[in-house]
C-alpha positions in Angstrom: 46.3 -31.8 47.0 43.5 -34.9 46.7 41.5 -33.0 49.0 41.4 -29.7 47.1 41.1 -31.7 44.0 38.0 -33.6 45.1 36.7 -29.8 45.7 36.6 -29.4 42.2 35.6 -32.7 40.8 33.3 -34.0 43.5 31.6 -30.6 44.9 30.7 -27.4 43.5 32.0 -24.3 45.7 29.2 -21.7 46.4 30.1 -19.2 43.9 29.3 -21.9 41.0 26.0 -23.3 42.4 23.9 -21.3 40.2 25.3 -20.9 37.3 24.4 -18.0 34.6 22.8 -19.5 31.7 24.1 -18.3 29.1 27.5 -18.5 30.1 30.2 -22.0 30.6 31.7 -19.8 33.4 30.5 -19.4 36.7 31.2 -15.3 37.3 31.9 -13.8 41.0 29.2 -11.8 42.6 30.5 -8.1 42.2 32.5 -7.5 45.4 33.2 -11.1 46.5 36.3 -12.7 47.2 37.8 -15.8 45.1 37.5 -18.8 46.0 40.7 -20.6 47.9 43.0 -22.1 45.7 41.1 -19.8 42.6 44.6 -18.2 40.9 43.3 -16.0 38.7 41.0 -16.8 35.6 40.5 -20.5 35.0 41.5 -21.8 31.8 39.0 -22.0 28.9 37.9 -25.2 27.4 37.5 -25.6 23.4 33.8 -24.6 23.7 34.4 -21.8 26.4 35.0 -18.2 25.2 33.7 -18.5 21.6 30.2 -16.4 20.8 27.7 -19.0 19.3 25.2 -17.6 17.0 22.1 -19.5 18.6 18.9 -17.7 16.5 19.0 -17.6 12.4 21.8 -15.8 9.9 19.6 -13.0 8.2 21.2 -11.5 5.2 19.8 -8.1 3.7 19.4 -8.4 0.2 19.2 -4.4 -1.7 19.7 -2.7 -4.6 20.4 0.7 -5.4 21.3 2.5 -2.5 22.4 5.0 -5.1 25.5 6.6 -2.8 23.2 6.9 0.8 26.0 4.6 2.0 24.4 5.4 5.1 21.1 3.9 5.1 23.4 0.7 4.9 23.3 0.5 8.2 19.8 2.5 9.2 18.9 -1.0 7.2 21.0 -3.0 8.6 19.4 -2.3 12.3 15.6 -1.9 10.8 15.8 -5.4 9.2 17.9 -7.0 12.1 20.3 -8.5 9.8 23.9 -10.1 9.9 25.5 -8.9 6.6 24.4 -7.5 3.4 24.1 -8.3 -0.3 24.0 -5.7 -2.6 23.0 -5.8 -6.3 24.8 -2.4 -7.5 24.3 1.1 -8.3 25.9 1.2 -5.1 27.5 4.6 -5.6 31.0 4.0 -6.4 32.2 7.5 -7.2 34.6 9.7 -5.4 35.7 13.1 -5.0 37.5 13.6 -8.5 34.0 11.6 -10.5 32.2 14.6 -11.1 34.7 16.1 -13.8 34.6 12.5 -15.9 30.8 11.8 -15.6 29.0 12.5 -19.0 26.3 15.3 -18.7 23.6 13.1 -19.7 24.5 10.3 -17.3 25.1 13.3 -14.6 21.4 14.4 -15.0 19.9 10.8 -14.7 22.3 9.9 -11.7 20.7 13.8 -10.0 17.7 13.0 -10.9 17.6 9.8 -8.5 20.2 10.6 -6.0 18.8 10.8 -2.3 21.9 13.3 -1.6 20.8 15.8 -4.2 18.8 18.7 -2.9 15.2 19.1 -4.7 15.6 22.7 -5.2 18.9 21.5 -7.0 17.1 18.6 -8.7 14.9 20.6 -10.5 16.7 23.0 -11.4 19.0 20.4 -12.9 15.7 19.3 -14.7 14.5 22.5 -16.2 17.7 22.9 -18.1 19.2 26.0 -18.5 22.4 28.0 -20.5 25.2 25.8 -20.2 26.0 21.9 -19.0 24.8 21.2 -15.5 28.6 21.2 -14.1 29.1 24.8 -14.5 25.8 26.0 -13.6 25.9 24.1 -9.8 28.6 24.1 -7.6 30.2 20.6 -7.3 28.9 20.9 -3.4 25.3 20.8 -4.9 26.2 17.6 -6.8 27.2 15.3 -4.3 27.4 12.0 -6.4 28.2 9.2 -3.4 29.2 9.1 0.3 32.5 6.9 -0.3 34.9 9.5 0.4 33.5 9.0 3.8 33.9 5.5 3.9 37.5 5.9 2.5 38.7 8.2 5.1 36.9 6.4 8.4 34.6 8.8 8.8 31.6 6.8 7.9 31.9 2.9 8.8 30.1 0.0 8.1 28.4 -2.0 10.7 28.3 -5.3 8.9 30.0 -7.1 5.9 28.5 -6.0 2.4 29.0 -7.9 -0.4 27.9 -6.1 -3.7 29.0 -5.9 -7.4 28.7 -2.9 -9.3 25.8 -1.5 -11.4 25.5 0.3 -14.3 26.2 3.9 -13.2 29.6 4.4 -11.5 33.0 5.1 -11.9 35.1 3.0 -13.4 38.8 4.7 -12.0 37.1 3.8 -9.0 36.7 0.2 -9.4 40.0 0.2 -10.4 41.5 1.7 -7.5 39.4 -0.8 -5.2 41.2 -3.7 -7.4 44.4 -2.3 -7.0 44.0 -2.1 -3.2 44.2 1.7 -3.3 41.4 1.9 -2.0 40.3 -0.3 1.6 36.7 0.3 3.0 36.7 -2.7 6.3 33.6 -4.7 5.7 33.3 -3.7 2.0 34.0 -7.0 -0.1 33.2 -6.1 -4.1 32.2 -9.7 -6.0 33.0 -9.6 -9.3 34.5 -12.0 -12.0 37.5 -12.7 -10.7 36.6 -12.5 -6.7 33.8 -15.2 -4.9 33.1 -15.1 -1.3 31.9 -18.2 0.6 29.9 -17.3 3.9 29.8 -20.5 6.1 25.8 -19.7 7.8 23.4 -21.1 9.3 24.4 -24.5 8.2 25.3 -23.6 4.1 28.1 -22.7 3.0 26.9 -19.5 0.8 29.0 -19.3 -2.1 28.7 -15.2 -3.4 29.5 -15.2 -7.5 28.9 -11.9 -9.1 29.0 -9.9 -12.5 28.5 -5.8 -12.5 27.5 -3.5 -14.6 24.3 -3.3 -17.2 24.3 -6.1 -20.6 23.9 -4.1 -23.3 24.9 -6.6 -26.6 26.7 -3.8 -28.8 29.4 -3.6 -25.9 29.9 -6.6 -25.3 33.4 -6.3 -27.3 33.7 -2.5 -25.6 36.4 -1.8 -22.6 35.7 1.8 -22.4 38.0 3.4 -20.5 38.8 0.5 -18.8 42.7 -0.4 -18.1 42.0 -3.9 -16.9 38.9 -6.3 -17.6 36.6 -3.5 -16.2 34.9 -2.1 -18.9 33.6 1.9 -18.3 33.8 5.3 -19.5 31.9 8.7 -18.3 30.0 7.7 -15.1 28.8 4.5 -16.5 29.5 0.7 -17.1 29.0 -2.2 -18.3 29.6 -6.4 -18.8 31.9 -7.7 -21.3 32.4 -11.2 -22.9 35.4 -11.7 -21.2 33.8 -11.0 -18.1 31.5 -13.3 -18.3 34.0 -15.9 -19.4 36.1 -15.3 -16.3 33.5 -15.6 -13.9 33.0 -19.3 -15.7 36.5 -19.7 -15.0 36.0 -18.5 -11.4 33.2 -20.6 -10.9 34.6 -23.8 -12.4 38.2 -23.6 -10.1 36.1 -23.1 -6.3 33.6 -25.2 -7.4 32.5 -27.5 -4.7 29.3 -29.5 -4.6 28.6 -29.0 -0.7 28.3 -25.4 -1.4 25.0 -23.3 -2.3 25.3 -21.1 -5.3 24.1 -17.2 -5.2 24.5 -15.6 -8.7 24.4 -11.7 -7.7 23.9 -9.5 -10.8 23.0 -6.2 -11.8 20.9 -6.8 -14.7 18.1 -9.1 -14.4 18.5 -12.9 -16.0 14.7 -12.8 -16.1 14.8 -10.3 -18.9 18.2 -11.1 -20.3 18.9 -14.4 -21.9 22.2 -14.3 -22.0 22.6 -13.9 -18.3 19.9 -16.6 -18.2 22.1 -19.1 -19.4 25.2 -17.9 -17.2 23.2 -18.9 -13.9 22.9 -22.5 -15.5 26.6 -22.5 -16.4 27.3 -21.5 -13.2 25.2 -24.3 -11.4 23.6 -21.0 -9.6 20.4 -22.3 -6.9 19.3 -18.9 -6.8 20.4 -15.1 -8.3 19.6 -12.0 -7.2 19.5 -8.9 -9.5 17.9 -5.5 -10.0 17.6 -3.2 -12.8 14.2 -3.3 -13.2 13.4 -0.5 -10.2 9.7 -1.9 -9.7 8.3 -0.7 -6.5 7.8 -4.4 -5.2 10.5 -6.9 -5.2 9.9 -10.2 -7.2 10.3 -14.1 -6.8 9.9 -16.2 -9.3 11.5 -20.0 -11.0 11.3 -20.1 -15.0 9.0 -23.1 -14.7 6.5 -20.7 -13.0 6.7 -18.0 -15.4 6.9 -19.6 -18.9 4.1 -21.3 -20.1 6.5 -24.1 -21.6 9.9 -25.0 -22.0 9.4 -24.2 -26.0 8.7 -20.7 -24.2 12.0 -20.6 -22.7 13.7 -21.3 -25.4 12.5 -19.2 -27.5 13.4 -16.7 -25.0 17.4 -17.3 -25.2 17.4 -18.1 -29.1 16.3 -14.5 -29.3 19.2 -13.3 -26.9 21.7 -15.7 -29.0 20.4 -14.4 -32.1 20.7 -10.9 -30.6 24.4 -11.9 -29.5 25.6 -13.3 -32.6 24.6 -10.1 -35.5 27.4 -8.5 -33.2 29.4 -11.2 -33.0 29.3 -11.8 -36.5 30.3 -8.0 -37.2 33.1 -7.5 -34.1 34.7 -10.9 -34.7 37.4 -10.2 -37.9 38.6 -7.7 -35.0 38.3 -9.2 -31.8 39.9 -12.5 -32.6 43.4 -11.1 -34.1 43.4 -8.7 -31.3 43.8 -11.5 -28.4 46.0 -13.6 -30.7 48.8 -13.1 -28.5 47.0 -13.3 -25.4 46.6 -17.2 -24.4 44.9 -16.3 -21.1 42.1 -13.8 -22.6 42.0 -16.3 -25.4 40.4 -18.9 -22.9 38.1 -16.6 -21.2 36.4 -16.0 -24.6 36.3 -19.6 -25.4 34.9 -20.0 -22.2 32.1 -17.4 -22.7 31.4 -18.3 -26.5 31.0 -22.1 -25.2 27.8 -20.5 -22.8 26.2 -19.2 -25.7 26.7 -21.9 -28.2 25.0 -24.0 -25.4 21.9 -21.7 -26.1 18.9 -22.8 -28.4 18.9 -21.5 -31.6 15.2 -22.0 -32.0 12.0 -22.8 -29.7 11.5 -26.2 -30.4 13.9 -28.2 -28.8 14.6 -31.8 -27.7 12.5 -34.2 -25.2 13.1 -32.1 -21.7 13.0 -35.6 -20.0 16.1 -37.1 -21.7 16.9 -38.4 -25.1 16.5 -36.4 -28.5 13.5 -36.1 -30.4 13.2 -38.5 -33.6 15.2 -37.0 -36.7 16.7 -34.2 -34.5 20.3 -33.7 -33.1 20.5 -34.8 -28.9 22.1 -31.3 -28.7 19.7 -29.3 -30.5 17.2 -27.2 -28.4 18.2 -29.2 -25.0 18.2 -26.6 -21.8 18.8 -28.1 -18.4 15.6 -28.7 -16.6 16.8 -29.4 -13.2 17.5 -25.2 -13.5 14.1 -24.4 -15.1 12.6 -25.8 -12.6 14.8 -25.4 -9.4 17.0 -22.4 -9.8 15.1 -19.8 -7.9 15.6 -15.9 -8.7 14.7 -12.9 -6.9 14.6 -9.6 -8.0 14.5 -6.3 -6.0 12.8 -3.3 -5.4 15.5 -0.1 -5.1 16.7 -0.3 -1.6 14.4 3.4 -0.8 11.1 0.7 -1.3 11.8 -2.3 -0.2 14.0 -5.4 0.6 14.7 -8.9 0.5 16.1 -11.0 3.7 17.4 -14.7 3.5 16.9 -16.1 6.8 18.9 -19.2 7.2 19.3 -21.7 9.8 19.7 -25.5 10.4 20.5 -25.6 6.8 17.1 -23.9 5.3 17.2 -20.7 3.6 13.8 -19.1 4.3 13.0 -15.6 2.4 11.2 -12.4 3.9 10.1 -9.6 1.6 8.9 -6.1 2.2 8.4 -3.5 0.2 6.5 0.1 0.5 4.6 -0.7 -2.8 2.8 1.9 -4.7 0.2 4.6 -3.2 -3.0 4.2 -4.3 -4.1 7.3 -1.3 -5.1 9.5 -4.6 -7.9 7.0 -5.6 -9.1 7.9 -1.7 -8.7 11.3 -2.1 -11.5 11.5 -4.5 -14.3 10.4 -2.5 -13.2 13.9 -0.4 -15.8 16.8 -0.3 -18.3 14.2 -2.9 -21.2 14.2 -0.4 -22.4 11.1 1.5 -21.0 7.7 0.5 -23.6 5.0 -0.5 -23.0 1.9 2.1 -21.5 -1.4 1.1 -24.7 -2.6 1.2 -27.1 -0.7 -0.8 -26.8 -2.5 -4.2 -28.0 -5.8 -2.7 -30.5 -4.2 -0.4 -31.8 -2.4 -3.5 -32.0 -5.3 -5.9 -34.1 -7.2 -2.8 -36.6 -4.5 -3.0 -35.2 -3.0 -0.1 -34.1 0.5 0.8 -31.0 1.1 2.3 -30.1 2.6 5.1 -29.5 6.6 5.0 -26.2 8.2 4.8 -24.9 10.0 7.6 -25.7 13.6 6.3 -29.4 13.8 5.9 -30.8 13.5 2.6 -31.9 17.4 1.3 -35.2 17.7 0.4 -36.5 20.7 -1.5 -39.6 23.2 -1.0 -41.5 23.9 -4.3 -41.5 27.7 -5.3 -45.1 27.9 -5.3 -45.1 26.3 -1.7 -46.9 23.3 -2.8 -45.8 20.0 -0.7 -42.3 19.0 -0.4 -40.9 15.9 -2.7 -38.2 14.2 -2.9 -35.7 14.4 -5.6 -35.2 11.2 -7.7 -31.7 11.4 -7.3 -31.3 11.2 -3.7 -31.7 8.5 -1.3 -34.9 8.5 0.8 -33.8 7.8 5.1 -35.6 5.6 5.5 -35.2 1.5 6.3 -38.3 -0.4 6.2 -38.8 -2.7 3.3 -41.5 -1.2 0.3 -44.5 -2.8 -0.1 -45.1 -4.8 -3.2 -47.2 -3.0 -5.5 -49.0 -4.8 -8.1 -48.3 -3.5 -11.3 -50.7 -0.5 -12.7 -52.4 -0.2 -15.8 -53.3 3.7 -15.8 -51.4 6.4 -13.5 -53.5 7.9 -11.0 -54.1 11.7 -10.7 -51.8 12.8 -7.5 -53.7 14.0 -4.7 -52.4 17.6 -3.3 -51.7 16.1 0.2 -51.2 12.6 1.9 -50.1 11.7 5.0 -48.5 8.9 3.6 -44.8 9.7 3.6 -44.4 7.5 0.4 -46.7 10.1 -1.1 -43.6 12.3 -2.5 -41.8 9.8 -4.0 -45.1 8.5 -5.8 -45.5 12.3 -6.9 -42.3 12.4 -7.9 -42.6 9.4 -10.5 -46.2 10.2 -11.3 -45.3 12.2 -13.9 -42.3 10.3 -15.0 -44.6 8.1 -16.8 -46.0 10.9 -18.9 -50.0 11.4 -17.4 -51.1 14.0 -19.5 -54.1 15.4 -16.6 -51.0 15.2 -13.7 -49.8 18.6 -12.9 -46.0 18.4 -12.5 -44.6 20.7 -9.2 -41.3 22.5 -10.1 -37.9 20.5 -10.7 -36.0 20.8 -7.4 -32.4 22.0 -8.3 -29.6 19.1 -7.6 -28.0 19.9 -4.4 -24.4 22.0 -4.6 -21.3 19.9 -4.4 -19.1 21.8 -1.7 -16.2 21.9 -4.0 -17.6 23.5 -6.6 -16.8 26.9 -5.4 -12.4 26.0 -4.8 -9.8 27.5 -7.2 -7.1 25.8 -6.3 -4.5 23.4 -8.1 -4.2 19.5 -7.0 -0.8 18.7 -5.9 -0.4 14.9 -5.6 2.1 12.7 -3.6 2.9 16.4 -1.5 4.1 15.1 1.9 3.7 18.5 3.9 2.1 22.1 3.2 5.8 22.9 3.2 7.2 20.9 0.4 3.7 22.0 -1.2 4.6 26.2 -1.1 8.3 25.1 -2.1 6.6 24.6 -5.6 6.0 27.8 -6.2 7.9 31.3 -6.9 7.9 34.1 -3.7 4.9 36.0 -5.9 2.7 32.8 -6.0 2.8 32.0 -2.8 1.7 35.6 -1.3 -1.9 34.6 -3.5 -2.0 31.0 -1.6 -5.2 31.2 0.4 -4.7 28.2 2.1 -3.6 24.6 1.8 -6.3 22.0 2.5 -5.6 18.3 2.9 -7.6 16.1 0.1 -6.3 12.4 1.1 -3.3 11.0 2.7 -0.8 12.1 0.5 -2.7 14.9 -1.6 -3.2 18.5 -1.5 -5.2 21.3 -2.6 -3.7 25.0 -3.0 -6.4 27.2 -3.0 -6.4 30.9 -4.8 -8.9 33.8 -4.9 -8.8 33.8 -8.6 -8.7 31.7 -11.2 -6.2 34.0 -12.9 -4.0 33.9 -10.1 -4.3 30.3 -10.2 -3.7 30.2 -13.8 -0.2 32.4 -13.4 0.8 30.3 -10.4 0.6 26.8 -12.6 2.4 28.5 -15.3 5.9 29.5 -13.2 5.9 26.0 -12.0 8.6 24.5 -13.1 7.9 21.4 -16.2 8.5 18.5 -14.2 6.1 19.4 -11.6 3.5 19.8 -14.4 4.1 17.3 -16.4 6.1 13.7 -16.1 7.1 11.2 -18.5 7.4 8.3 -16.6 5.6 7.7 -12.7 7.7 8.8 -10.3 5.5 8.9 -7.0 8.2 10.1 -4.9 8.0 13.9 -6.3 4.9 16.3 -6.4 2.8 16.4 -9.5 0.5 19.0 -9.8 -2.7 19.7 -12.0 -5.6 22.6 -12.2 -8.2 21.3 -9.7 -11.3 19.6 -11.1 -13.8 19.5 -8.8 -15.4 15.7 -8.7 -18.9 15.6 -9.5 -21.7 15.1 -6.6 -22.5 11.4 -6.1 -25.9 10.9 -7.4 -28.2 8.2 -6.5 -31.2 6.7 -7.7 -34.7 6.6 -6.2 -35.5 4.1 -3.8 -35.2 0.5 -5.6 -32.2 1.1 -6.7 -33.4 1.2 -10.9 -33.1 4.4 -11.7 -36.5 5.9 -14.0 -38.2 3.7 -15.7 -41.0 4.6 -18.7 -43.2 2.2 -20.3 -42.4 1.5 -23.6 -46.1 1.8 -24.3 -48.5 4.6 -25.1 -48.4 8.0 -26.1 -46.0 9.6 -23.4 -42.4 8.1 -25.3 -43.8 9.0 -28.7 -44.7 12.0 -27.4 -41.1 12.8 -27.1 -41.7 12.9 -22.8 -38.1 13.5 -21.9 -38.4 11.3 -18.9 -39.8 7.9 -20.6 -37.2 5.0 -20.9 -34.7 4.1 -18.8 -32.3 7.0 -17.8 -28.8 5.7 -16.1 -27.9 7.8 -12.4 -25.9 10.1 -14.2 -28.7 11.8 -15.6 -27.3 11.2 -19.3 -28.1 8.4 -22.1 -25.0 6.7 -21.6 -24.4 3.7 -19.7 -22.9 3.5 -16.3 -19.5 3.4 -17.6 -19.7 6.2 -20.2 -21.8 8.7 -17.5 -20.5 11.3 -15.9 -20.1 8.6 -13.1 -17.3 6.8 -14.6 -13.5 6.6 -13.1 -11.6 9.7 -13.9 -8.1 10.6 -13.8 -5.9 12.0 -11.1 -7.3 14.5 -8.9 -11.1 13.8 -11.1 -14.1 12.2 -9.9 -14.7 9.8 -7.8 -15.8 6.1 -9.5 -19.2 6.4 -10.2 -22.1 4.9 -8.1 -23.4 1.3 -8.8 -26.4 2.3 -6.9 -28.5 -0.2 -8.5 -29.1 0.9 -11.7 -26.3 -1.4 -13.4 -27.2 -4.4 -15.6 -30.9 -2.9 -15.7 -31.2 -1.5 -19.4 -32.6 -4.7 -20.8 -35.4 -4.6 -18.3 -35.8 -0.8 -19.4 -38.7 -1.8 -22.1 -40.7 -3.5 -19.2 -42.3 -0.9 -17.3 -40.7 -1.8 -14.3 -39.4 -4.9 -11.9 -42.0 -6.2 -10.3 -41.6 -5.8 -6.7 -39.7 -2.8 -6.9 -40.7 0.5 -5.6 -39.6 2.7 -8.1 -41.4 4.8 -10.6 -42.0 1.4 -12.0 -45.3 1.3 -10.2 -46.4 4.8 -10.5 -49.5 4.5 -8.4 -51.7 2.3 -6.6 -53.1 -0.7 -7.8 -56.1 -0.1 -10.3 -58.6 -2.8 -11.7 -58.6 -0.7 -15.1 -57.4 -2.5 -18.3 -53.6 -0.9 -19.3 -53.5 0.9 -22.7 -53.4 -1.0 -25.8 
């Protein structure tokens, strides 16, 4: 028996020289026979057999996944993450919500839903005879995909840990209370339920409150046959809510622990909520409510200017609280007379907002009261304004926030798809060459820039004199002009040069008003390729298919094609403007017309075709006129300065100037801004434009 002990102790048998890394076991080859004296599996030791999370705890932070109870775990795997938080509007409606949901909250929740088909969306949205339950078959309306979770069909991956939002089902809450209904890995934090997740090194304590604030409910239960308050496919926070999640807080508080405050509505934007997260000791909270298409991060130090700021921000929610409390309270307090229990949860909630300021000024933030004021007047706790950290999310369809946490640190990670700004490019489509990066500093030097990768058009004359160049369009050519010393009288034009400045110089000649200078014909401005589409701009269209679901069977048959006009844009081109015209008429109202931005659904318009880019000539100044001798008071349409646009606007007022969706492009800076001061001049020196008209004469100028 010593002998086969020493095996063990002193020696390592073959099978364990090289042992797998990431394992305390040495394993048998596959096919290999034990070792002697090897009776089955050897006995684990404490730190054998147990799976040791090695690499950081990442936890998912969302917000209204809205009933796609399945993207819970598309997320899950996209953001590599260990559990999830949710902020509510999580969906919690099942198969017998559709016949309690109000019509009004019915249309609001479609109008959102990513289960809801669009041809049932907007058919929802352009009304009709009768409420919307009657005219769709409750198929059409699927609210949430809970039943699935409720019957095992559909499963969570990971733990998620939400609270509710404002619209759900408040039976259903009820029935997740009353442990009717189980979902495994579901965990719903509310007033009366925390979670503590031991991760990474912090023990994560989860405190929650659902539903939306809304002050003239606070006294309200609904339908609600416990503390939930609800009624019709909505809900909503009480007082006593609030004063049982004090309670909560106060009975598992441990000082070890760091504090999450998970909320629907956003503390940033409601006081009273504000001043729960101090009560609650909270180090950070996480909310939604706001849907913004980028998630935010912010502390109250960093977004008030002032701590008078910030407490003039929660006197105005305790003056906001206390008109109703003022009216409810002859009812509410002989209604829980005989409840001890509910008695203390409103004491408990009343003592958060006495703690509030009752106006801006306050006391010293550092300690102690100001002179001739109360210590208790005013005071807010700094250590929160300063430390308590609060982040709050984009819907769960834009973006998301993930808490990585290890050795004790809680790092953050946001993403979020943002807004689309592909229209703004879609306007420079079809608008004729670009100007470079480069041309307004080139310019200013006295420089030309370089040409444009179409070649600039020049036009023939009709009475087949020599070719010029028009002043709006950029000559190709790169080689710096030669200073010209300012003239005094302009120079009659000779009929032909070799000189291929010699256009240009004709060009301007007469810009300056020489009465003996015979002016060749005005070349036409070249045609903007667009001009000649009928078509209607459809923006945010994600396929030619989504694009012709728009429109009725009869429109369609008239689409001539579908062209692409940026990344996320199209044009729907007719053969007449009539049967453009009927084809915007059928669409339906939403698709015309939207109230509030919604990027995510098509919006189309009649199609304006943007205007040409126009340039000015070489030196970037546009046309300059003296401001002396006869040609101005002459009433010379050319003299003075004239901005790109051709008009007698300014750059921003021209026809140059930003437009709307699906409109012009920005208008080009060619140059000519910051130049009508210097319009009364006759010209930059150095500058090759119709400045200097002609070469340099020792004539005296014009008195």
């Amino acid at each position: 028996m010593a002998t086969s002990r020493n095996i063990y102790t002193d020696t390592k048998p073959s099978y364990q020289q090289t042992r797998n890394p990431y394992n305390n076991q040495g394993y048998l080859a596959n096919g290999a026979a034990p070792h002697p004296g090897q009776l089955g599996a050897t006995p684990l030791l404490p730190n054998q057999g147990r799976v040791i999370q090695t690499g950081p705890i990442r936890v998912l932070c969302i917000a209204d996944v809205r009933g796609n109870l399945r993207s819970l775990n598309e997320l899950a795997k996209t953001a590599r993450a260990d559990c999830i938080i949710h902020t509510g509007d999580f969906g919690f409606y099942d198969d017998t919500s559709l016949e309690r949901i109000a019509e009004k909250t019915l249309k609001h929740v479609a109008q959102y839903s990513p289960l809801i088909s669009e041809p049932t969306k907007k058919g929802i949205a352009s009304g009709g005879a009768g409420p919307v339950k009657s005219r769709f078959p409750a198929s059409e309306l699927p609210l949430s995909e809970l039943p699935l979770l409720i019957s095992g069909e559909l499963k969570l991956e990971i733990p998620v840990y939400t609270v509710w939002g404002a619209c759900e089902d408040v039976r259903v809450l009820e029935k997740f209370r009353s442990k009717e209904y189980k979902v495994p890995n579901l965990h719903i934090i509310d007033e009366a339920q925390s979670m503590l997740l031991d991760i990474g090194g912090v023990k994560l304590r989860l405190l929650g409150l659902g539903g939306a604030v809304v002050m003239h409910k606070l006294f309200d239960n609904g339908e609600g046959r416990t503390t939930i308050a609800g009624g019709q496919g909505t809900m909503w926070t009480t007082l006593l809510q609030m004063g049982e999640l004090v309670d909560t807080a106060n009975r598992v508080y441990d000082p070890t622990e760091t504090r999450v405050f998970i909320t629907h509505a956003s503390p940033a934007r409601e006081g009273i909520l504000n001043q729960l997260s101090v009560t609650l000791k909270a180090d950070f909270s996480i909310s939604a409510g706001l849907h913004f298409r980028y998630g935010s991060s912010y502390n109250e130090f960093s977004v008030n200017p002032s701590l008078d700021h910030y407490r003039g921000k929660l006197a105005a929610s305790k003056a906001s609280f206390n008109d109703v409390w003022e009216t409810v309270k002859a009812e509410v307090e002989p209604a829980i007379q005989q409840n001890e229990a509910q008695q203390n949860l409103l004491k408990n909630a009343l003592s958060v907002v006495d703690k509030m300021p009752t106006t801006a000024a306050g006391g010293n933030p550092f300690g102690g009261a100001v002179a001739g004021q109360s210590a208790a007047l005013g005071q807010v706790d700094e250590s929160a304004f300063k430390n308590m950290w609060n982040f709050n999310l984009a819907d769960a369809a834009f973006g998301w926030l993930v808490l990585e946490i290890q050795d004790g640190r809680i790092g953050t990670e946001m993403r979020a798809q943002g807004f689309n700004f592909s229209h703004r490019g879609a306007k420079q489509q079809g608008t004729g060459p670009t100007a470079p990066a480069a041309a307004t500093s080139s310019a200013s030097a006295g420089v030309s820039p370089l040409a444009p990768s179409a070649p600039p058009t020049t036009q023939t004359a009709p009475s087949g004199g020599p070719q010029r160049q028009p002043s709006h369009t950029k000559p190709a050519v790169s080689t710096p002009a030669p200073i010209q010393p300012k003239p005094a009288t302009p120079q009659p034009v000779p009929t032909a040069s070799p000189d291929p400045k010699e256009p240009e110089k004709q060009a301007t000649a007469g810009t300056n008003g020489a009465g003996n200078v015979t002016e060749t014909a005005p070349s036409p401005a070249p045609r903007n390729p667009a001009d000649n589409i009928i078509g209607l701009f459809v923006m945010n269209a994600q396929s030619d298919e989504q694009v012709r679901d728009l429109f009725t069977g009869e429109d369609k048959a008239k689409i001539v094609k579908i062209e692409k006009w940026g990344a996320n844009n199209k044009v729907v081109q007719f053969r007449t403007t009539d049967d453009r015209d009927a084809a915007m008429e059928r669409l339906p109202e939403d698709a015309k017309n939207r109230t509030q931005e919604d990027r995510t659904k098509p919006l189309v318009k009649i199609f304006s075709p943007p205007p040409a880019r126009q340039y000015p000539a070489r030196g970037g100044a546009g046309n300059w006129g003296s401001s002396r001798g006869g040609a101005r008071d002459a009433g010379n349409p050319q003299s003075g300065y004239r901005s790109a646009g051709g008009g007698t606007a300014s750059d921003s007022e021209g026809t140059g100037r930003r437009g709307g969706r699906g409109g012009g492009p920005r208008g080009g800076r060619g140059g000519e801004r910051g130049r009508g001061a210097r319009g009364q001049r006759g010209g930059l020196k150095g500058e090759g434009g119709s400045g200097s008209p002609a070469p340099s004469s020792s004539a005296p100028a014009d008195s």
